[in-house]
LOLOFI-755268 format. One record per residue (C-alpha): x, y, z negated; residue number from 0; residue in one letter. Coordinates in nm, 2 decimals. Each point is the difference from the previous one (the first is absolute). Layout:
REM LOLOFI-755268
torro u = X, v = Y, w = Z, i = NUM, aa = A
...
This chain:
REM LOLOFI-755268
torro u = 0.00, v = 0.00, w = 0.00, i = 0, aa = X
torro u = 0.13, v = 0.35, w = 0.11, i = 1, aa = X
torro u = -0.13, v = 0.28, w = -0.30, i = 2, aa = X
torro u = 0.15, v = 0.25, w = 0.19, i = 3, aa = X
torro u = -0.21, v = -0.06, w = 0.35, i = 4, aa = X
torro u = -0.32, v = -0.15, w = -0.20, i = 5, aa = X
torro u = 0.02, v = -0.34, w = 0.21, i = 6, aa = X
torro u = 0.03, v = -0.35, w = -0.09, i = 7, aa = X
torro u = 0.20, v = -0.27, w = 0.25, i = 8, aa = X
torro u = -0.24, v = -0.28, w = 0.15, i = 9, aa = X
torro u = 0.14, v = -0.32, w = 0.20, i = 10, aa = X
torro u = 0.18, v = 0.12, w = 0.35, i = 11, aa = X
torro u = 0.19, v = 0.20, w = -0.19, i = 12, aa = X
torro u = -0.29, v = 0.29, w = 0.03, i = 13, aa = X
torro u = -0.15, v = 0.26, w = -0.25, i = 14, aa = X
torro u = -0.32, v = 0.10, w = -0.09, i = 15, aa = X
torro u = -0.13, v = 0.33, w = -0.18, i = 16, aa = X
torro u = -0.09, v = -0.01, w = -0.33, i = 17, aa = X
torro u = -0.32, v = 0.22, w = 0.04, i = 18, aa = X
torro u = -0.13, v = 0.06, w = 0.33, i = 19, aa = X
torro u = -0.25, v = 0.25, w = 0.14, i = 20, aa = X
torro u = -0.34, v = -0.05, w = 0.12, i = 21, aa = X
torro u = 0.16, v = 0.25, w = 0.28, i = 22, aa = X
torro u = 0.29, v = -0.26, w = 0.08, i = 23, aa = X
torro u = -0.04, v = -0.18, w = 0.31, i = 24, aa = X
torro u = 0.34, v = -0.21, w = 0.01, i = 25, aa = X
torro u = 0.03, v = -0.35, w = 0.01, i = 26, aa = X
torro u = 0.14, v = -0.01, w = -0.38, i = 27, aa = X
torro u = -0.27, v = 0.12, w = -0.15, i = 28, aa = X
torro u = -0.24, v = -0.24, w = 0.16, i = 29, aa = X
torro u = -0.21, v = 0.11, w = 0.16, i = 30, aa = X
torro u = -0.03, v = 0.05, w = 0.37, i = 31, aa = X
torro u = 0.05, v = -0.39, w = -0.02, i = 32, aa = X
torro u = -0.34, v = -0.05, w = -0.18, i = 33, aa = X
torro u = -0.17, v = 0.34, w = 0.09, i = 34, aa = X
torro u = -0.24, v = -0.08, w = 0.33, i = 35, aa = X
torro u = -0.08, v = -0.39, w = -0.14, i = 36, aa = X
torro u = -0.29, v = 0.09, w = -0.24, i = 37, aa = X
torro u = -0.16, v = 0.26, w = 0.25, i = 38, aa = X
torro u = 0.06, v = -0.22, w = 0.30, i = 39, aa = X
torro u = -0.16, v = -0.31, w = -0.20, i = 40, aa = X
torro u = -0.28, v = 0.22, w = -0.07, i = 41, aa = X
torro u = -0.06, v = 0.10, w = 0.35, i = 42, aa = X
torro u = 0.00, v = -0.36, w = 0.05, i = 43, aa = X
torro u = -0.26, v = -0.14, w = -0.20, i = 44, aa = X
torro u = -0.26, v = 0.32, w = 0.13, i = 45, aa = X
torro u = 0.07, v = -0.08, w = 0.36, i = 46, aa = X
torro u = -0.06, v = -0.39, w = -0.09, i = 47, aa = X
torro u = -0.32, v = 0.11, w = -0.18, i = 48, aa = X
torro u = -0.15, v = 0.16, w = 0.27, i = 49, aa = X
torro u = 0.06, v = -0.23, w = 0.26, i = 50, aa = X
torro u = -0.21, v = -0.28, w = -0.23, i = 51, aa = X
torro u = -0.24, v = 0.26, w = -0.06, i = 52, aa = X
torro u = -0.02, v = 0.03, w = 0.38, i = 53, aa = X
torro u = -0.01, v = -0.36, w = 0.07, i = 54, aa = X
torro u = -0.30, v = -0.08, w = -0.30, i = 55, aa = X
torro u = -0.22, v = 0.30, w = 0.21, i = 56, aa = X
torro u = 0.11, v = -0.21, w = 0.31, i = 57, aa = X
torro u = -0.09, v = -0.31, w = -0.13, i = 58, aa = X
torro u = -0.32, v = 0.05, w = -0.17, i = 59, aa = X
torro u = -0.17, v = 0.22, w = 0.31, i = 60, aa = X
torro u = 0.17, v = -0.35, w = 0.25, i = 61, aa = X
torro u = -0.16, v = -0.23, w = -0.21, i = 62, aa = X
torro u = -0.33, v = 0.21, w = -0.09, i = 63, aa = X
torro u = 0.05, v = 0.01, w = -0.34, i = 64, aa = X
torro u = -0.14, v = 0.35, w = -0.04, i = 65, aa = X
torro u = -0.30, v = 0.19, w = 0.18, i = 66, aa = X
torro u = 0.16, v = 0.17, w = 0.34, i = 67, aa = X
torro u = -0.16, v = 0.32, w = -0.16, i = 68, aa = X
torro u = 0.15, v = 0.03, w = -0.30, i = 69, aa = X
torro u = 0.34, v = -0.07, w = 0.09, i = 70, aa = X
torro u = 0.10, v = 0.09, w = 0.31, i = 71, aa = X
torro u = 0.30, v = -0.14, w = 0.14, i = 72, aa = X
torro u = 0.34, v = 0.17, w = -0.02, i = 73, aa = X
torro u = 0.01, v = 0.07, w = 0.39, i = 74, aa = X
torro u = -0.36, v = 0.12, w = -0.03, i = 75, aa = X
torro u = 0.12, v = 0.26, w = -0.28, i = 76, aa = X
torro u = 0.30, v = 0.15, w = 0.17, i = 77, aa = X
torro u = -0.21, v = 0.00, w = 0.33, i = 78, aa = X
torro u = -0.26, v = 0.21, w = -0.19, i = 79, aa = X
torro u = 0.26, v = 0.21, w = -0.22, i = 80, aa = X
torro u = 0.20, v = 0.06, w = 0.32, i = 81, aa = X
torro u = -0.34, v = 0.14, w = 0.22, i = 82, aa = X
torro u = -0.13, v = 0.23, w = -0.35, i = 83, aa = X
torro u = 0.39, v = 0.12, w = -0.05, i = 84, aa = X
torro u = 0.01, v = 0.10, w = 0.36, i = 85, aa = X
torro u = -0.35, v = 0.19, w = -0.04, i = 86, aa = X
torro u = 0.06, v = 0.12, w = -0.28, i = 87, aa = X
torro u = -0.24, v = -0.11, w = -0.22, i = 88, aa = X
torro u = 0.21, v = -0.20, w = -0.23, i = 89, aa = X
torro u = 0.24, v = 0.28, w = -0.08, i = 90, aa = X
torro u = -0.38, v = 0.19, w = -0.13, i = 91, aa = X
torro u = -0.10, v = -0.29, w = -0.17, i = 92, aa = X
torro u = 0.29, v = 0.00, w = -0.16, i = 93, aa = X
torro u = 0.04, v = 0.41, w = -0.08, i = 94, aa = X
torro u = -0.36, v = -0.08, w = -0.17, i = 95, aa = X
torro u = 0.09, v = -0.27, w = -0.22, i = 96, aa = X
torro u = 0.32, v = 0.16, w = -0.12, i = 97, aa = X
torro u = -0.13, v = 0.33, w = -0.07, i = 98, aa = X
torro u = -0.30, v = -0.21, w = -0.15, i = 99, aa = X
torro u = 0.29, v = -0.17, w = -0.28, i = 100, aa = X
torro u = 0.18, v = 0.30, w = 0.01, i = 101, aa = X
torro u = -0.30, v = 0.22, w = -0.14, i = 102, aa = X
torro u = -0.12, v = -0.28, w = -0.25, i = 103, aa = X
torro u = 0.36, v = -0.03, w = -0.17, i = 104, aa = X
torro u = 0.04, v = 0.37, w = 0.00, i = 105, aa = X
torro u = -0.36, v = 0.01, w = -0.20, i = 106, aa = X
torro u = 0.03, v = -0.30, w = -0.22, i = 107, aa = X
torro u = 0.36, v = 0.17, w = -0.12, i = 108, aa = X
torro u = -0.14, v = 0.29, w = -0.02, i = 109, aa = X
torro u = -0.27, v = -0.14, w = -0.23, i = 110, aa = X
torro u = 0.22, v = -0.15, w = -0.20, i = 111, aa = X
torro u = 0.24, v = 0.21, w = -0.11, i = 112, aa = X
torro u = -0.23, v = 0.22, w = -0.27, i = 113, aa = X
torro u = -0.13, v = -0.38, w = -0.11, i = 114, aa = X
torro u = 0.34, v = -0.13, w = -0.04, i = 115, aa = X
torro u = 0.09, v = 0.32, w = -0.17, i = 116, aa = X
torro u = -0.23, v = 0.01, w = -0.27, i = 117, aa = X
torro u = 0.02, v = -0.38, w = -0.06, i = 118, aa = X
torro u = 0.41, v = 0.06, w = -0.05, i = 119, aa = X
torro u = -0.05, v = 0.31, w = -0.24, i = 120, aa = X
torro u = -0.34, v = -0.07, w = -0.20, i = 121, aa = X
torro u = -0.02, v = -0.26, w = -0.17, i = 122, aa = X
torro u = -0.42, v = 0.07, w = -0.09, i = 123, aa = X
torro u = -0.02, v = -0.03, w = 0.44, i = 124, aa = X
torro u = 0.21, v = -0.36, w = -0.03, i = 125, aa = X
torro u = -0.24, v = -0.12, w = -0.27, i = 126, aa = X
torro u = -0.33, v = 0.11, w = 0.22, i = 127, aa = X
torro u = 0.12, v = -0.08, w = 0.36, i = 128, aa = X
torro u = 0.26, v = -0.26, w = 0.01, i = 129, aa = X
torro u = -0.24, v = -0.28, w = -0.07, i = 130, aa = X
torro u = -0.20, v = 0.14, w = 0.28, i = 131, aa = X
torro u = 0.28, v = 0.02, w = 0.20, i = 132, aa = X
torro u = 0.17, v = -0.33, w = -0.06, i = 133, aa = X
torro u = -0.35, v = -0.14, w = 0.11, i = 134, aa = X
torro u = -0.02, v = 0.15, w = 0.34, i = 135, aa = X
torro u = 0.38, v = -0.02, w = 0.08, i = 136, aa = X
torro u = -0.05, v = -0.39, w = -0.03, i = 137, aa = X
torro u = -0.28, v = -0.01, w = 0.29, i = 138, aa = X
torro u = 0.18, v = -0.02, w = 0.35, i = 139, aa = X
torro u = -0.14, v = 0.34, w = 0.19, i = 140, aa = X
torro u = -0.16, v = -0.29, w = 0.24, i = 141, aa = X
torro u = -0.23, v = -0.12, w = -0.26, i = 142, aa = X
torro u = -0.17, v = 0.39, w = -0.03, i = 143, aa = X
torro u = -0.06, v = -0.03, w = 0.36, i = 144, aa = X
torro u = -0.35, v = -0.09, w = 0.00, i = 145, aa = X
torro u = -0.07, v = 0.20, w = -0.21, i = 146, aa = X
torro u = 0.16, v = 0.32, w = 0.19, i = 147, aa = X
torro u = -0.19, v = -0.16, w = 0.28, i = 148, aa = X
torro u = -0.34, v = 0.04, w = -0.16, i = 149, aa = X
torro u = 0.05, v = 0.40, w = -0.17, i = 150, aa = X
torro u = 0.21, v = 0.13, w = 0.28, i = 151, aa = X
torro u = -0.06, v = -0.19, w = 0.33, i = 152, aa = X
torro u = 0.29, v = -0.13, w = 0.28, i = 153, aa = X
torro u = 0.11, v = 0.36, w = 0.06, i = 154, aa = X
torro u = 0.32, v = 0.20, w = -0.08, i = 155, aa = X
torro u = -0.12, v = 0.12, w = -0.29, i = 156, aa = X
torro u = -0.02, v = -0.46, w = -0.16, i = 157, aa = X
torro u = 0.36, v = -0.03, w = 0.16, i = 158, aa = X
torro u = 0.12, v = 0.29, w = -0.19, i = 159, aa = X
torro u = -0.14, v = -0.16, w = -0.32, i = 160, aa = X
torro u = 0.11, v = -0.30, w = 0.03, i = 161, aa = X
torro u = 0.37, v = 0.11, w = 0.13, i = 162, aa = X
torro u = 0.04, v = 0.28, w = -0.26, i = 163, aa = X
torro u = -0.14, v = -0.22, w = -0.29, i = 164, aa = X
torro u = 0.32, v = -0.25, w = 0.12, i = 165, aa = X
torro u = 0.18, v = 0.28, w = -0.04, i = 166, aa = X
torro u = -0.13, v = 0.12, w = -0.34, i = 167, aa = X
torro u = 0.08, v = -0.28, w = -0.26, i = 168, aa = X
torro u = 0.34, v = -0.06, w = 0.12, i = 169, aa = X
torro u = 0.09, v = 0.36, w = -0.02, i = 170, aa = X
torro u = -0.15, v = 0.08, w = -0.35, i = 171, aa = X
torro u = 0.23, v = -0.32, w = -0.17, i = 172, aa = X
torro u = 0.30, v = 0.16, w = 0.19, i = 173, aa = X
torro u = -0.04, v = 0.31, w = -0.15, i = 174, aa = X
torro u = -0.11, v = -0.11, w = -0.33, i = 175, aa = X
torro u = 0.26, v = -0.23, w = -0.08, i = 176, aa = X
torro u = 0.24, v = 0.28, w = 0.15, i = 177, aa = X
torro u = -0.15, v = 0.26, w = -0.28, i = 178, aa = X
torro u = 0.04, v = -0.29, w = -0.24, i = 179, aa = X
torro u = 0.34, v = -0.04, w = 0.05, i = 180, aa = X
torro u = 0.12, v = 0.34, w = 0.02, i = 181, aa = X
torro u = 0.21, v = 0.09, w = -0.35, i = 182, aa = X
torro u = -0.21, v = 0.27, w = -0.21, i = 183, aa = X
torro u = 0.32, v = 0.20, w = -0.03, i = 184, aa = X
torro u = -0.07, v = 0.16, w = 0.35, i = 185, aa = X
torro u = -0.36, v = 0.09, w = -0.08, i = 186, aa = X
torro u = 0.09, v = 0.13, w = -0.31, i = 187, aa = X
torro u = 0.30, v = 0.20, w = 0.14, i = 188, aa = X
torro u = -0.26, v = 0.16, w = 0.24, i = 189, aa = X
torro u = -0.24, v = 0.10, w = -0.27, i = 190, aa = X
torro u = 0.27, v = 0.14, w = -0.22, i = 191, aa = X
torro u = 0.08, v = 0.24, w = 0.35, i = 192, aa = X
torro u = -0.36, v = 0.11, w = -0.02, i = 193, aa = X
torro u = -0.12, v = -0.22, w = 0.28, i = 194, aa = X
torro u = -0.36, v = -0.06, w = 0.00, i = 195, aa = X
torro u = -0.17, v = -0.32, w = 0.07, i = 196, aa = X
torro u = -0.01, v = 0.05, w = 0.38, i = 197, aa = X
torro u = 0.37, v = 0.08, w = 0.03, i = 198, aa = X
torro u = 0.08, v = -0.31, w = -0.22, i = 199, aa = X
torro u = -0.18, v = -0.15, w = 0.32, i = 200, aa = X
torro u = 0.17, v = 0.14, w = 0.29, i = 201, aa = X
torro u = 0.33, v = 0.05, w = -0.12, i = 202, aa = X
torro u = 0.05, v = -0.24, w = -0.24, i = 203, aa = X
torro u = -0.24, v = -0.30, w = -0.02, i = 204, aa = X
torro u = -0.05, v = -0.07, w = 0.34, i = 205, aa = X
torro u = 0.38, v = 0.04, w = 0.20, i = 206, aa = X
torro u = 0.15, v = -0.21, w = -0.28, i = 207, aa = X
torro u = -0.34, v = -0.24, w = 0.08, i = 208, aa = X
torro u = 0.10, v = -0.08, w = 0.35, i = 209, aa = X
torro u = 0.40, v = -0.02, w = -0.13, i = 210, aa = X
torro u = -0.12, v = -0.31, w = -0.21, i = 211, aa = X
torro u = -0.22, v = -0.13, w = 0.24, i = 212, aa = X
């Protein structure tokens, strides 16, 4: 071992660093010898899934397993995803169904984030609401869609529901167990500056929030 140039002699008459950079690409450290296997595997095993996926849809429209009408056959689906792409109907079906998920999240989150806030700071809101809320974040958001069918119809308005309540549950835990975990010392730092409750928000409770989530 050399304590002067921080390396240690292997067979071959070779050395090796004794601490080696994430940033170091040489052969001694490793690690362009092993780099691309793990990603290359990877790729792999996706191309090898879809080509079985591919030859199941094959299979079960050959052998009839499935009604012609609800599963087309893959040439049937890129001959009909080629001629709307081309006309340009796909591209607005899918402007409409993205800015559909798009305007659900940003309501859901939106939703959430006074719930989520008094559920981290008051404890007399976790007593009434988390029950409540524990309840409802256990239901799958496709179990509410009857119902959303029968008080709201098959219109924008039921997809909004159903996409912003999705939204909703996931988004109050976040932030509640981000409040949660936050050490008082900040809040009480803030309060000591003459903060008031919705600076403690904005400046302090929430960026350190999204830090810890």
């Amino acid at each position: 071992m050399d304590g002067d140039a921080g390396t240690i002699h292997i067979s071959g008459g070779r050395t090796k660093p004794l601490r080696c950079s994430i940033l170091d690409r040489s052969r001694d450290c490793g690690v362009h010898e092993h780099a691309g296997r793990p990603l290359g595997a990877a790729h792999g095993a996706v191309g090898i899934a879809v080509i079985v996926l591919l030859l199941l849809w094959m299979a079960m429209r050959t052998f009839g397993l499935v009604n012609p009408t609800l599963l087309p056959s893959p040439g049937e689906v890129f001959t009909e995803g080629w001629k709307q792409a081309a006309s340009g109907e796909l591209w607005q079906n899918v402007f409409a169904s993205t800015s559909r998920v798009i305007g659900g999240v940003l309501i859901g989150t939106s939703l959430a984030l006074p719930v989520g806030f008094l559920l981290g700071r008051l404890p007399i809101a976790r007593l009434i609401f988390e029950p409540m809320l524990n309840f409802f974040r256990a239901l799958p958001p496709i179990a509410l869609i009857p119902l959303v069918i029968i008080y709201f119809g098959i219109g924008e308005q039921a997809k909004l529901i159903v996409l912003s309540e999705a939204a909703f549950f996931p988004a109050v835990i976040v932030l509640y167990d981000g409040i949660r975990q936050l050490p008082p010392i900040y809040v009480q730092v803030a309060r000591t500056l003459g903060a008031t409750e919705r600076e403690v928000f904005t400046r302090v409770i929430l960026p350190l929030t999204l830090r810890i989530c």
